[in-house]
Residue, then its C-alpha position, 0 to 999 in steps of 0.5 A: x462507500x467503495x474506495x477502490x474499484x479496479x475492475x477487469x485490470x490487464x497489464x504487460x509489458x511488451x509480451x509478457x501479461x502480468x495481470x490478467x483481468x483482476x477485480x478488486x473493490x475495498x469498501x472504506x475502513x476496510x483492509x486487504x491483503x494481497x498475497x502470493x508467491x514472487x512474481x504474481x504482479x502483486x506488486x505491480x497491481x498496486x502501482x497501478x493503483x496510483x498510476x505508478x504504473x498504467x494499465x492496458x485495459x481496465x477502470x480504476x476508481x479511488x473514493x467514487x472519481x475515476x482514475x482511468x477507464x477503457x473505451x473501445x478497446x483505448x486506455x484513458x487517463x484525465x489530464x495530469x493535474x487530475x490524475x494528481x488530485x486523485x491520487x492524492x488520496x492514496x498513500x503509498x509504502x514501499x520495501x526500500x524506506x526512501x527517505x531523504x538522507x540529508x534531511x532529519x526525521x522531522x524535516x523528511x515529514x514536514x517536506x510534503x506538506x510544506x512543498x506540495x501541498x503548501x501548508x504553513x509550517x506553524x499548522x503542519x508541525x503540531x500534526x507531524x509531531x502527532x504522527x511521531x508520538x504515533x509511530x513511537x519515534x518522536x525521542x527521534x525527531x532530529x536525528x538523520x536517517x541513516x542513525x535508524x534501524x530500518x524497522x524505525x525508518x519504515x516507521x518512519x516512511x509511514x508516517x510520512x505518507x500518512x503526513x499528507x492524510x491520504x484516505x488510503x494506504x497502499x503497502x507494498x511488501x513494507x517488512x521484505x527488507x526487514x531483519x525478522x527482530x524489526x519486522x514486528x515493530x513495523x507490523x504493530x504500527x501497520x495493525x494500530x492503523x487497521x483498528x483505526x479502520x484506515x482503508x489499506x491493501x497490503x502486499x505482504x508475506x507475513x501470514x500472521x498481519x493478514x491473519x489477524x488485521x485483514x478483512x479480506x485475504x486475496x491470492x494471485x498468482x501469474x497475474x490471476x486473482x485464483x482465490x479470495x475471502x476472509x483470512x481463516x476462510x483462504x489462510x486455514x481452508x483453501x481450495x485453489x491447488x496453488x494456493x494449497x501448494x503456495x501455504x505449504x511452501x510457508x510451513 
């Protein structure tokens, strides 16, 4: 089963083109990684995903419903509370941790469950403890954000997204932000919910996650999809001369 079709994706803004024509298809349990240097819309195409940001042409499907389509040269979007339902699906984790500062671990999770998805509490607590024993934080449970390193609020954020239980999760450059000595915690959580076979596109510059979690490694680069295919195929055998030129600026 495909769980993302994005096909033929453009995006500017105003003159400057950031994506130009990608295509993309995740199958279910399947994890990509997006990779390439600043700049490359990386991002931005992952926004796209869940409408973070809207494209200028293209169709974007999420688990076989269609976020958005081209006709005729017009972008559409279904109605609002369309777009919600469907983008529910995704789960998404960015840089920044963006946790509630006033609100305790527990209380940063419990929140979206309770509020928009409008669960009882005695249902969802059994379940954000589960997410807490997963990430390795539950001994963390009523402590405020800001008493975290920020490898432990990543953690964190990404239990909060898988809170909502998205089918699935979008990662956007989640150790950029990272002293080195934390990035491996979040990684290893990162990597425990590829062995799952959760359905996850990460943007990441860290070769060695897309090495060893990665189905499918793809390379942009000025909003092109220039090189893709498995980690030792594009990582250990490239053939696009920007993609040689971009892993020998690693070394």
């Amino acid at each position: 089963m495909l769980m993302i079709e994005a096909l033929n994706i453009h995006k500017s803004f105003q003159d400057n083109k950031i994506l130009c024509g990608i295509d993309l298809t995740v199958k279910k349990g399947e994890v990509v990684a997006l990779i390439g240097p600043s700049g490359a819309g990386k991002s931005t195409f992952l926004r796209c995903l869940n409408k973070l940001e809207t494209i200028n042409q293209g169709t974007i499907r999420i688990a076989g419903e269609t976020l958005v389509h081209s006709d005729n040269g017009k972008v559409q979007y279904p109605p609002e509370t369309e777009i919600r339902r469907i983008c529910s699906k995704t789960g998404m984790v960015f840089q920044q941790f963006n946790l509630f500062p006033h609100m305790t671990v527990l209380e940063n999770l419990m929140e979206a469950p309770l509020t928009v998805q409008k669960r009882n509490k005695e249902d969802v607590l059994p379940e954000i403890l589960a997410l807490l024993e997963k990430v390795g934080l539950s001994e963390k449970k009523d402590v405020y954000p800001a008493r975290l390193s920020g490898g432990q609020q990543q953690r964190v954020a990404i239990a909060r997204a898988l809170a909502m239980k998205p089918e699935i999760m979008l990662f956007d450059e989640p150790t950029s932000s990272l002293d080195p000595e934390l990035t491996g915690e979040v990684l290893r959580t990162m990597l425990s919910l590829a062995k799952e076979k959760m359905t996850m596109v990460v943007v990441t510059h860290e070769m060695g996650f897309a090495r060893e979690a990665a189905d499918r490694v793809l390379f942009l680069d000025q909003g092109e999809l220039l090189e893709q295919g498995s980690p030792a195929d594009v990582l250990q055998n490239p053939q696009h001369p920007r993609l040689q030129a971009f892993l020998a600026n690693l070394l």
